[in-house]
C-alpha positions in Angstrom: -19.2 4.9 33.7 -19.4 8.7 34.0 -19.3 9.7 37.5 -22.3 12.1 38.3 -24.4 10.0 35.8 -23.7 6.8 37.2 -24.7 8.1 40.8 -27.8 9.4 39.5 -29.1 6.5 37.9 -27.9 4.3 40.8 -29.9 7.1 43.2 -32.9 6.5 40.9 -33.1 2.9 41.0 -32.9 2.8 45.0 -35.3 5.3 44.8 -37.7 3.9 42.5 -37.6 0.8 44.8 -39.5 2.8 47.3 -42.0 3.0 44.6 -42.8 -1.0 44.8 -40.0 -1.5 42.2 -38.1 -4.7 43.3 -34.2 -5.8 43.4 -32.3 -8.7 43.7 -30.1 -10.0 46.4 -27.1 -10.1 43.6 -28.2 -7.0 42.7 -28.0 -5.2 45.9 -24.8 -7.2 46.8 -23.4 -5.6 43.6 -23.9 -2.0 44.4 -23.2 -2.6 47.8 -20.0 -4.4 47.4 -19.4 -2.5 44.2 -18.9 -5.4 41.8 -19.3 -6.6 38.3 -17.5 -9.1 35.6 -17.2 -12.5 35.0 -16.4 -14.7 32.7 -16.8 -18.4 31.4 -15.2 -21.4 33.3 -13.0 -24.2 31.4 -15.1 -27.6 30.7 -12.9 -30.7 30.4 -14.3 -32.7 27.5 -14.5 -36.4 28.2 -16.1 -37.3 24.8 -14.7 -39.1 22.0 -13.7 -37.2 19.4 -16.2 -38.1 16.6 -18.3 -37.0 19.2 -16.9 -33.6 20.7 -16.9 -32.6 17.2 -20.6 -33.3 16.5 -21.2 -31.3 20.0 -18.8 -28.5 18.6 -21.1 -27.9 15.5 -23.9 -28.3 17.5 -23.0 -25.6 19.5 -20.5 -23.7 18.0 -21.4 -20.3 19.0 -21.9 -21.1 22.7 -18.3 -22.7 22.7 -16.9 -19.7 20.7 -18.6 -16.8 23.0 -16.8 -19.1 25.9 -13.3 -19.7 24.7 -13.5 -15.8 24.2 -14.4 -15.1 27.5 -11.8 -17.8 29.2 -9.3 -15.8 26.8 -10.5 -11.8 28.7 -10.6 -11.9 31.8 -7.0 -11.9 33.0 -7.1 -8.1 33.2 -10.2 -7.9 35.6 -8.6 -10.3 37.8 -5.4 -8.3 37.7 -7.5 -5.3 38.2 -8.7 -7.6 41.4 -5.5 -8.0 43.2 -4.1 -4.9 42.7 -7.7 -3.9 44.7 -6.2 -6.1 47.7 -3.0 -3.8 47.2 -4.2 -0.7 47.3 -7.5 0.8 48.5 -8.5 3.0 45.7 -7.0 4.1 42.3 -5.0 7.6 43.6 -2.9 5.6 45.4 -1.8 3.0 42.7 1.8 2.9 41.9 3.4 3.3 38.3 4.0 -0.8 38.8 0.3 -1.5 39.8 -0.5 0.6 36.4 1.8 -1.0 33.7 0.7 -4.3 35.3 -2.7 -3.4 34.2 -1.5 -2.5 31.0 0.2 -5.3 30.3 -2.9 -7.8 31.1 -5.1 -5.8 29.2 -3.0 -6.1 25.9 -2.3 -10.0 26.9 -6.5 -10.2 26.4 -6.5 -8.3 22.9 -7.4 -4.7 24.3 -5.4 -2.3 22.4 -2.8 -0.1 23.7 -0.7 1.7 20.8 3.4 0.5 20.6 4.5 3.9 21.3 2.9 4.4 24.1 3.6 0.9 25.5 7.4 1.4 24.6 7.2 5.1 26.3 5.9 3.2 29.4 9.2 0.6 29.9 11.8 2.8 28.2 13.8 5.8 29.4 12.7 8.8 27.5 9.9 9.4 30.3 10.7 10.1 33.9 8.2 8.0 36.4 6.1 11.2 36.8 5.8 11.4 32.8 5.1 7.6 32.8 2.5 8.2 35.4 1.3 10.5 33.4 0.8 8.1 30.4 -0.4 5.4 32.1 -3.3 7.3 34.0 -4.7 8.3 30.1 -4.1 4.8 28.6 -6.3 3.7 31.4 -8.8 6.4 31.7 -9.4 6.9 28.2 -10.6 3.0 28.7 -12.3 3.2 31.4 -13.3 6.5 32.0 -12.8 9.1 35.4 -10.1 7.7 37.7 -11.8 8.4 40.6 -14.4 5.6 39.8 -11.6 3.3 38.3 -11.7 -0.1 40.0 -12.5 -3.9 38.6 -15.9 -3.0 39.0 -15.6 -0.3 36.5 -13.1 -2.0 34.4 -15.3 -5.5 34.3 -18.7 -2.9 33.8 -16.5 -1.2 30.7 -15.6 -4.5 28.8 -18.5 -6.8 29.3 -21.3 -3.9 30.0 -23.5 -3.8 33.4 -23.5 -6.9 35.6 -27.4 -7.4 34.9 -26.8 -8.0 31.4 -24.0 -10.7 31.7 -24.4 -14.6 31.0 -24.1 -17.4 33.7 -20.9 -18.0 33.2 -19.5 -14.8 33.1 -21.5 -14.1 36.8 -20.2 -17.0 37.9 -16.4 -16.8 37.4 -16.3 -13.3 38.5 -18.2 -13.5 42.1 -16.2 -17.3 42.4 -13.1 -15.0 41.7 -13.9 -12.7 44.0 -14.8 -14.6 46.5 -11.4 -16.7 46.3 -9.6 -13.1 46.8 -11.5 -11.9 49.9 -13.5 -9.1 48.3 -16.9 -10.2 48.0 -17.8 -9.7 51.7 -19.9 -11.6 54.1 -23.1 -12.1 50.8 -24.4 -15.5 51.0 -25.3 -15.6 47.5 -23.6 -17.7 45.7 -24.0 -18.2 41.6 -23.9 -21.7 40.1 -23.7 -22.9 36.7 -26.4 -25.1 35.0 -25.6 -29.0 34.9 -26.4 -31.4 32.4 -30.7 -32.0 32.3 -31.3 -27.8 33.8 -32.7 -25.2 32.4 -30.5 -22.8 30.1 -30.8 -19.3 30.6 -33.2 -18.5 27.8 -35.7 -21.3 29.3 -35.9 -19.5 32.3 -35.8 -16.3 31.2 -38.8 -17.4 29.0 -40.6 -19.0 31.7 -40.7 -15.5 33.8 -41.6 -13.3 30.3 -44.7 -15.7 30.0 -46.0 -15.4 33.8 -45.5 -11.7 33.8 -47.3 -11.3 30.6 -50.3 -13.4 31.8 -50.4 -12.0 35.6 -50.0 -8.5 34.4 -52.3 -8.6 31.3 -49.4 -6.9 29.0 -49.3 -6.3 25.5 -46.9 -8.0 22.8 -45.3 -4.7 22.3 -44.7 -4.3 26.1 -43.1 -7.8 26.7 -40.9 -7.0 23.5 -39.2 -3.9 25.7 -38.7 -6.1 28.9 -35.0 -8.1 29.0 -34.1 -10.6 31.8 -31.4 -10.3 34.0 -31.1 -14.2 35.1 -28.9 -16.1 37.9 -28.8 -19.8 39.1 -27.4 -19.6 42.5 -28.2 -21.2 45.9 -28.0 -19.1 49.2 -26.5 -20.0 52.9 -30.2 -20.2 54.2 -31.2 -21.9 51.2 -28.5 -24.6 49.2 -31.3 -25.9 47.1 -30.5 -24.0 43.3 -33.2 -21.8 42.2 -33.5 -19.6 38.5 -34.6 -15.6 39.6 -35.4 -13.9 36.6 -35.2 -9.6 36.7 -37.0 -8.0 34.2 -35.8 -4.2 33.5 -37.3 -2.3 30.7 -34.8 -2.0 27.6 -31.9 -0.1 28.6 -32.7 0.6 32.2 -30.7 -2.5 33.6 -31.0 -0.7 37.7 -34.5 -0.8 37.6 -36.7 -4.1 37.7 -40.0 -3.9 37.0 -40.7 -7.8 37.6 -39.3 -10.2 39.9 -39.6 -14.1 39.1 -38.2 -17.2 40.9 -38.2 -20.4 39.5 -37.3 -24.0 41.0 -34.7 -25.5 39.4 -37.2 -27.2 37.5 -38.7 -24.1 36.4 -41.8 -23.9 38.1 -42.7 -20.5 39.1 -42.2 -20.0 43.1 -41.9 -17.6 45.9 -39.8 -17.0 48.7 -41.0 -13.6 50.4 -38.9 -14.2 53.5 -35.3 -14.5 52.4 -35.6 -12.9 49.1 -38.8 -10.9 49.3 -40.1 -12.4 46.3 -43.8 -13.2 45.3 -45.0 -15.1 41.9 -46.3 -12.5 39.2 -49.9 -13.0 40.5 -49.3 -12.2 44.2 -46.7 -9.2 43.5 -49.4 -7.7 41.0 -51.8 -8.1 44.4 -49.4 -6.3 46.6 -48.3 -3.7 44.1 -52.7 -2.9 43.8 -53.0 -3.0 47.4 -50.0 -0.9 48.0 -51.2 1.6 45.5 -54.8 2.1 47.2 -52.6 2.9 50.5 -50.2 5.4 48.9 -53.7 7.0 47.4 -55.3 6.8 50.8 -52.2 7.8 52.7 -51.0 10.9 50.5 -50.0 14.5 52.0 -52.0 17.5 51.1 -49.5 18.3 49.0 -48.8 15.5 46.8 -52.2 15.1 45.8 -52.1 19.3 45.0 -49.1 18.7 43.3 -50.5 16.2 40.7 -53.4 18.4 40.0 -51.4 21.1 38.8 -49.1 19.0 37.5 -51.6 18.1 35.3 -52.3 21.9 34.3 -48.5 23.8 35.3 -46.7 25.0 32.0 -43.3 23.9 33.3 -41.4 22.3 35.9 -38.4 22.4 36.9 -35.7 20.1 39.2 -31.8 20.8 40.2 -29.3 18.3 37.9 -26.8 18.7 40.5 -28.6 17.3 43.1 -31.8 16.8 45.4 -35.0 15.3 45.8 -37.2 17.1 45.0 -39.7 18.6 41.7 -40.4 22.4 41.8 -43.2 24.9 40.5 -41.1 27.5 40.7 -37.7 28.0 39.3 -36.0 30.4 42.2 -37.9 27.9 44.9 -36.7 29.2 48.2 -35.5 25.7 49.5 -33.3 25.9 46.7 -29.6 27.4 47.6 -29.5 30.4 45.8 -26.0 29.1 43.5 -28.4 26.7 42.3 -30.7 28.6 40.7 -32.3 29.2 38.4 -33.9 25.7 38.2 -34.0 23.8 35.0 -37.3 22.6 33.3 -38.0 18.7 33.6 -40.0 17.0 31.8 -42.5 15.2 33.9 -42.4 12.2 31.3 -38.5 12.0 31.9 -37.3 8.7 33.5 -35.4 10.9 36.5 -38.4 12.0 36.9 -39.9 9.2 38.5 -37.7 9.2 41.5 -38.2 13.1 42.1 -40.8 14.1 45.2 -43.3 17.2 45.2 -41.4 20.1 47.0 -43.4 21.2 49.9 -42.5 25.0 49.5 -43.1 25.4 46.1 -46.7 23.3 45.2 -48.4 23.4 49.1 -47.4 27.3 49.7 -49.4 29.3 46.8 -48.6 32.5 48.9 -44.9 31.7 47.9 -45.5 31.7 44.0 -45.4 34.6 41.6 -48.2 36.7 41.1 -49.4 35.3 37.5 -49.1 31.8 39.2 -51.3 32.6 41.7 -53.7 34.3 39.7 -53.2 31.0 37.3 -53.5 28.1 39.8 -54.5 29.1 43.1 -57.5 27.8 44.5 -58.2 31.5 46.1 -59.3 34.5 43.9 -56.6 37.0 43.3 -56.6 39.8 40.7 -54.2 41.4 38.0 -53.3 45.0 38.9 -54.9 47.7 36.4 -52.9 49.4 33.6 -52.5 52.1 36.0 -50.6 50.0 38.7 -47.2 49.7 38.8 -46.1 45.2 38.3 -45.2 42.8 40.5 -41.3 43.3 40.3 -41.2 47.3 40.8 -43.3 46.8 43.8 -40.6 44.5 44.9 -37.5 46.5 43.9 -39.3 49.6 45.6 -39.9 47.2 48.9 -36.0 46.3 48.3 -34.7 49.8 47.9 -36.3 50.9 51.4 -34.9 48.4 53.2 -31.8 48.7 52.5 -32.2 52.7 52.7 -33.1 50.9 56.6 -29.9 49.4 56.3 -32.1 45.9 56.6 -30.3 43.2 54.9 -33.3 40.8 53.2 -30.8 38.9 50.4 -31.1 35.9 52.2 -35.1 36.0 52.6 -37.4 35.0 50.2 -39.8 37.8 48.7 -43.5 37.0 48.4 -45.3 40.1 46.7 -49.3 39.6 47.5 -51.4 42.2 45.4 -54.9 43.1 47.8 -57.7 45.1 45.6 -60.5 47.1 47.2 -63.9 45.0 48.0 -66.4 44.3 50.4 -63.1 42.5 53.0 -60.6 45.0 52.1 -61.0 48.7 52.2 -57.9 49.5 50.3 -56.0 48.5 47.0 -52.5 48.0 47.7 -48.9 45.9 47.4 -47.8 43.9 50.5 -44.4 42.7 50.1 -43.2 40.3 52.6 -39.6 38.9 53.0 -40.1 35.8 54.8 -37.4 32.7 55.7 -38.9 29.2 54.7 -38.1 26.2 56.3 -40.0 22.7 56.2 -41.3 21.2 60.2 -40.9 18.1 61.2 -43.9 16.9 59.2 -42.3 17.6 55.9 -44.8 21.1 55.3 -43.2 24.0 54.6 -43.3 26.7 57.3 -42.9 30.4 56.3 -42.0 32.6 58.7 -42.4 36.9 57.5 -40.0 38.8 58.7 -40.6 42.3 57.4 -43.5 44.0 55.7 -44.0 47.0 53.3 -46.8 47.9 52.2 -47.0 50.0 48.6 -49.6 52.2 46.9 -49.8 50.3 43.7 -51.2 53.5 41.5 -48.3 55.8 43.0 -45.4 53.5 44.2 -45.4 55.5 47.5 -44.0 53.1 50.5 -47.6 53.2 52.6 -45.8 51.2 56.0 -43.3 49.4 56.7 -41.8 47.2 59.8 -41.2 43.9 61.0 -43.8 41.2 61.5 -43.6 37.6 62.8 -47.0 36.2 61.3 -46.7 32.7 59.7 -47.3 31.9 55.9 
């Protein structure tokens, strides 16, 4: 788990669920509660031993995948009380570390000799051993800051939506016996003898997306199942839901299945918000025709010069939002400039239409107004000065004013002579932009000069409080 990374794609998948992409209850309580790991149960067996044998070759691999997993987990659930301990990693002793240690070589994870013997003998003073213990861990695990048995169990077993029954099971039962799985009435079960397995049911839910939404072989063959058997407070009766997330993208489901415990595709829109393939394909239509219907001026602007812009560009460290231009004036200035995006980019998906930047042409550089703009505007001749010594000329008298404008935004607005205007000249405006309570953005000039563009001779200048 790397920190920014992690938060981004976590960001995306809430976001994209605004988008009519659908999550679990287990999932949510996951996020929520921070939790992943598991790991398979002990089965007595009762058979004779003629026969436990037969069942052991019949199925060996499932019996060796569990006694691995009954052999791993003591780690994770050391990594679970010392949670009860202390509230976050920075605060863990040099005990609550070695401890750590010490289960995760017990389940085969390797820590070199020297440094386990550095650990418990005296060559190291407890800040060295600290020290040591913090890089064993983190060069596992990753960042300490996001070091926890959420990370640890994510780490060793990968994320929670990829995990088997049994794993799910024996880590939420664990957690549950220890206090830190919270008030979440979901509760995961393990399939008895005469159920489903996992693959049935995830087959079941593959085979009523595919005929519901119409898709291709090639599209089923990128679509994996993140399956649980559970039962709820409201509901004790065990049901299959099946998640399906394209390939790697295991925090975003595209479908949402629930099965009977027979496996007989269901719905339960009321506790679990979940609708069979046919009715959820119905809603997601529906839903579309009102985002269509319901879409701000700017959104449907943006996509029509998404469709034609050159580049477009987004913030990695942060924000919501999609921008035209790359020094967007909603943008803090330490953040720019913008980077490019590619509008076919995953992240993309969960980015918005920035007001300023696509609904405000009077905010965009000259050649992209010229380029997109729905009015008419016109390159200066050869024999005008550009676009940026008009502006540097508009800067240099306002500070000769002693004006300060570095915290406005500069909109330079090129006016030629014809039948509406009887001059050709510059107007440079330094404006503040800010967006109203509806979401538009609303520009506000503060200052005009206006420039002869042949000459470069300052024409007027003064303050103004026009709007954009």
């Amino acid at each position: 788990m790397r920190g920014n990374r992690l938060e981004q794609r976590i960001q995306h998948s809430l976001n994209a669920e605004l988008s009519g992409l659908n999550t679990t209850s287990w999932q949510r309580n996951q996020f929520f509660e921070n939790a992943t790991g598991g790991t398979r149960v002990k089965r007595k067996l009762t058979y004779s031993l003629v026969l436990a044998i037969v069942l052991l070759l019949i199925a060996a691999t499932a019996l060796a995948v569990t006694i691995s997993y009954i052999n791993g987990q003591k780690h994770i659930e050391q990594a679970m009380d010392i949670s009860i301990e202390f509230d976050k990693y920075s605060e863990w002793d040099l005990d609550a570390k070695i401890r750590l240690i010490e289960s995760m070589r017990e389940d085969g994870i390797e820590v070199s000799e020297s440094n386990w013997d550095a650990l418990h003998g005296a060559a190291l003073s407890e800040e060295e051993k600290n020290v040591l213990a913090d890089e064993i861990l983190t060069e596992q695990y990753g960042e300490s800051e996001y070091l926890w048995f959420y990370t640890i169990a994510a780490v060793d077993w990968g994320e929670p939506q990829t995990w088997n029954l049994e794993q799910r099971y024996w880590f939420f039962k664990t957690m549950r016996e220890k206090g830190l799985y919270g008030d979440y009435s979901w509760i995961d079960l393990l399939p008895e003898d005469g159920d489903l397995t996992q693959e049935q049911a995830e087959n079941i839910a593959k085979k009523a997306v595919e005929e519901a939404y119409d898709l291709s072989e090639e599209e089923m063959a990128h679509l994996h199942g993140d399956v649980a058997f559970f039962i709820t407070d409201e509901c004790n009766v065990p049901r299959w839901q099946v998640c399906l997330y394209k390939d790697q993208n295991v925090w975003s489901t595209e479908y949402t299945v629930l099965l009977t415990r027979e496996g007989e595709v269901t719905e339960d829109p009321e506790g679990l918000g979940v609708w069979t393939p046919v009715h959820e394909r119905q809603r997601r239509e529906e839903r579309q025709k009102a985002d269509e219907y319901s879409a701000t001026e700017w959104e449907k602007t943006a996509q029509i010069r998404l469709n034609e812009h050159d580049a477009v560009y987004y913030n990695p460290i942060g924000g919501t939002y999609y921008h035209f231009l790359q020094d967007c004036p909603l943008v803090h200035k330490e953040y720019s400039p913008l980077t490019v995006i590619d509008p076919t980019d995953t992240y993309f998906e969960s980015l918005s239409p920035c007001p300023a930047c696509v609904q405000h042409d009077i905010l965009w550089p000259m050649q992209d107004k010229i380029k997109y703009s729905y009015f008419q505007y016109e390159i200066p001749g050869q024999d005008c000065i550009n676009e940026k010594q008009a502006l540097e000329i508009a800067r240099t008298a306002m500070a000769e004013k002693n004006i300060d404008v570095s915290e406005l935004y500069p909109v330079v607005w090129y006016q030629h002579e014809d039948k509406w205007n009887d001059a050709t000249e510059y107007f440079v405006y330094f404006a503040s932009v800010s967006l109203n309570d509806q979401g538009e953005a609303e520009i506000i000039f503060a200052y005009t000069v206006e420039i002869d563009p042949k000459t470069g001779v300052i024409i007027s200048m003064g303050e103004t409080q026009s709007n954009g």
